[in-house]
C-alpha positions, -999 to +999 in steps of 0.1 A: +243-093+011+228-075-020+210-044-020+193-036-048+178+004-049+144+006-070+131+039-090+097+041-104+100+063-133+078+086-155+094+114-174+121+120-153+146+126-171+154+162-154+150+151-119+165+114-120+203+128-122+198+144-089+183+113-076+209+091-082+237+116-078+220+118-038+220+076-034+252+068-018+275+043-032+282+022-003+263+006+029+271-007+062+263-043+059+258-045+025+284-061-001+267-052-029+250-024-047+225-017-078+204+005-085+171-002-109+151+019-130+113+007-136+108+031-166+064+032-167+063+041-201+084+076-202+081+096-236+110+117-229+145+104-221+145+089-189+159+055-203+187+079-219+196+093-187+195+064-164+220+046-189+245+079-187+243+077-147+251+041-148+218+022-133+229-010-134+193-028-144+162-011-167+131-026-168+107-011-192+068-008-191+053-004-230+030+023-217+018+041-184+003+018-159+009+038-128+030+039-099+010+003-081+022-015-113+058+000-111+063-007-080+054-044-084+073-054-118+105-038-094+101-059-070+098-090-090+128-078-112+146-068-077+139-109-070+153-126-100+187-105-099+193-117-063+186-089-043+183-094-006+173-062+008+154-038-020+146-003-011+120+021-032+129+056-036+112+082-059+128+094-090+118+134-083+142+135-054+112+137-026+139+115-004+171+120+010+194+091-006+216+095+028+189+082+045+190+046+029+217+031+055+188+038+083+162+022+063+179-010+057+197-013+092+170-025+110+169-052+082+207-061+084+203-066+116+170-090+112+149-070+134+125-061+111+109-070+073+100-041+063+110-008+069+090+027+064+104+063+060+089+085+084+086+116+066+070+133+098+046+157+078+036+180+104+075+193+097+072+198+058+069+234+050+056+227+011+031+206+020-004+227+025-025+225+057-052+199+040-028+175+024-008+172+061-045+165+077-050+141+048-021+123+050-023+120+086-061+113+086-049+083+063-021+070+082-041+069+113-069+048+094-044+026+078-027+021+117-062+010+128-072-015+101-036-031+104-028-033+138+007-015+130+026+020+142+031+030+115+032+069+114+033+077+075+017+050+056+018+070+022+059+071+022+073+059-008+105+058+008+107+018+021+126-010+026+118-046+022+137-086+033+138-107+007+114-124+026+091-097+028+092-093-009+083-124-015+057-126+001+039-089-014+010-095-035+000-059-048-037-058-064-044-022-063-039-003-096-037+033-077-008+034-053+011+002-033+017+024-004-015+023+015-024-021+007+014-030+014+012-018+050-022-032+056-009-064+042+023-070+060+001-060+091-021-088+081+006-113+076+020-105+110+055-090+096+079-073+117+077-034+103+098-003+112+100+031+108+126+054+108+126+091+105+137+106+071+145+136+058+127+152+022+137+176-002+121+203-018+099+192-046+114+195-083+079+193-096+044+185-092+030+155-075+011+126-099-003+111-075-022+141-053-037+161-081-068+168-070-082+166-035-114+147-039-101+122-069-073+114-038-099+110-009-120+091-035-096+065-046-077+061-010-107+051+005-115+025-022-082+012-021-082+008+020-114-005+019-110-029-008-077-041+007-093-045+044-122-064+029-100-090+016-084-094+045-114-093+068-142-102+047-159-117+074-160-087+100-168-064+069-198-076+063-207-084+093-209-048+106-222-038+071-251-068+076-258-056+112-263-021+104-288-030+077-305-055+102-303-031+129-318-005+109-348-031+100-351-042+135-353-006+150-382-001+120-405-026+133-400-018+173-415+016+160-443-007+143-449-024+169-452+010+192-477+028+172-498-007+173-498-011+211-504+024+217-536+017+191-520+045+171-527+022+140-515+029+105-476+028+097-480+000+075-447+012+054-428+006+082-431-029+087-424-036+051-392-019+048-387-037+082-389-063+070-364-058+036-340-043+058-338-075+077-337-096+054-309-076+036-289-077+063-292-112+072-281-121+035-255-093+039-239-112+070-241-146+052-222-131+025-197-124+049-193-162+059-187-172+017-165-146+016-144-155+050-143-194+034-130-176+000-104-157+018-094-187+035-087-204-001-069-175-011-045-171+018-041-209+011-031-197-028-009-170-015+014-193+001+013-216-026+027-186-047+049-173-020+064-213-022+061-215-059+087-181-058+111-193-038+119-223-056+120-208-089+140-181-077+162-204-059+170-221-091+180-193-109+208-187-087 
């Protein structure tokens, strides 16, 4: 069995040596073990640095296109050198390398697909009071729209089956963290977690740099990701709040008539629109659900399509 130990990497080169240096060199259950840098466009010498430490496998991005594009060329490079359990760690160090063999047990023992570091905030003394409500806050939305227990959805610090990997289709250009759980939710996967330990940070986060600009683009990116995969009760609910809204307009029409209060005339016309919006709204919903039926249809064409390419190349 191969492991194969992914970095996403952008100007690292003073924290990737104490990253690696932290990643064991063996595993229970494992024969094999690489570790690949996805360099995202570094101007300083991270390629440099990974080459002294000996990463066995470099795969280099032209220019910046963020961590949710990092993440995926990894896991399709992870794919075509035969890796059968990959694991994604951070190259500042967040993660305790020891921790790896409990990430990818539950996966040599094939009780689970994916596997998610718990880094249980509430216990992280560098974090601030608002980014462990946040994170939380996120988690607990992300456990809702999934139907998963997962406790910290926003850990970097995963493992994935072959099988799993496969199968991950990541569209968001922001972060993987947050649509990769709702997806493997979605496609009924078995998922883990584990408790993990962190390290003090060696620098600033990327990813969390300002409060709102966060909050903003999480939300888009849940949303976005739940709507594809429930188009149909999205816009439903959205549809029959709109219609609601309408309906609840014209009983209050309909009041001030038969109590010959007369007048209100605005009311029955945005009654009316609101209706009418909504009951579009909801028929959206139905296209939509018959789209998202084509495309789960096109995602196990490409989950097929994978296999036996990658097959070959073995």
């Amino acid at each position: 069995m191969k492991l194969i130990i992914q970095i996403p990497c952008f100007n690292e080169e003073k924290t990737l040596p104490v990253t690696l240096r932290e990643i064991p060199k063996s595993f229970k259950g494992v024969d094999e073990v690489e570790i690949l840098i996805i360099d995202d466009g570094s101007t300083d010498q991270t390629i440099h640095v990974a080459r002294e430490h000996g990463v066995h496998h470099i795969v280099k991005l032209t220019h910046n296109m963020g961590l949710a594009e990092s993440f995926s060329a990894g896991i399709d490079a992870c794919l075509r050198i035969g890796a059968d359990i990959i694991v994604n760690t951070d190259g500042d160090n967040q993660y305790a390398g020891g921790d790896i063999q409990k990430l990818i047990d539950p996966i040599v023992h094939g009780e689970a697909d994916v596997v998610i570091g718990d880094r249980q905030i509430g216990e992280i003394q560098h974090f601030t009071f608002v980014k462990k409500r946040l994170q939380k806050l996120g988690s607990w939305v992300v456990r809702q729209l999934s139907g998963t227990q997962v406790p910290d959805a926003t850990s970097g610090f995963r493992a994935y089956s072959r099988e799993a990997a496969l199968r991950m289709n990541v569209i968001s250009k922001f972060t993987y963290t947050l649509e990769t759980v709702i997806q493997a939710g979605k496609k009924k996967m078995a998922i883990h977690h584990v408790p993990v330990r962190t390290n003090e940070p060696l620098r600033p986060s990327r990813l969390f740099r300002s409060i709102p600009g966060y909050i903003k683009r999480s939300v888009a990116t849940i949303l976005r990701i739940y709507t594809l995969y429930e188009p149909l009760k999205m816009f439903w609910i959205v549809g029959s709040l709109v219609f609601g809204t309408g309906f609840l307009l014209g009983l209050r029409y309909l009041y001030f008539y038969f109590t010959k209060q007369g007048g209100h005339v605005q009311s029955v016309v945005l009654a009316a629109v609101l209706m009418i919006v909504g009951f579009q709204i909801a028929m959206i919903g139905l296209l939509a659900d018959i789209i998202g039926a084509n495309r789960r249809l096109i995602e196990d064409i490409l989950y097929r399509i994978k296999k036996i390419e990658l097959n070959k190349k073995k």
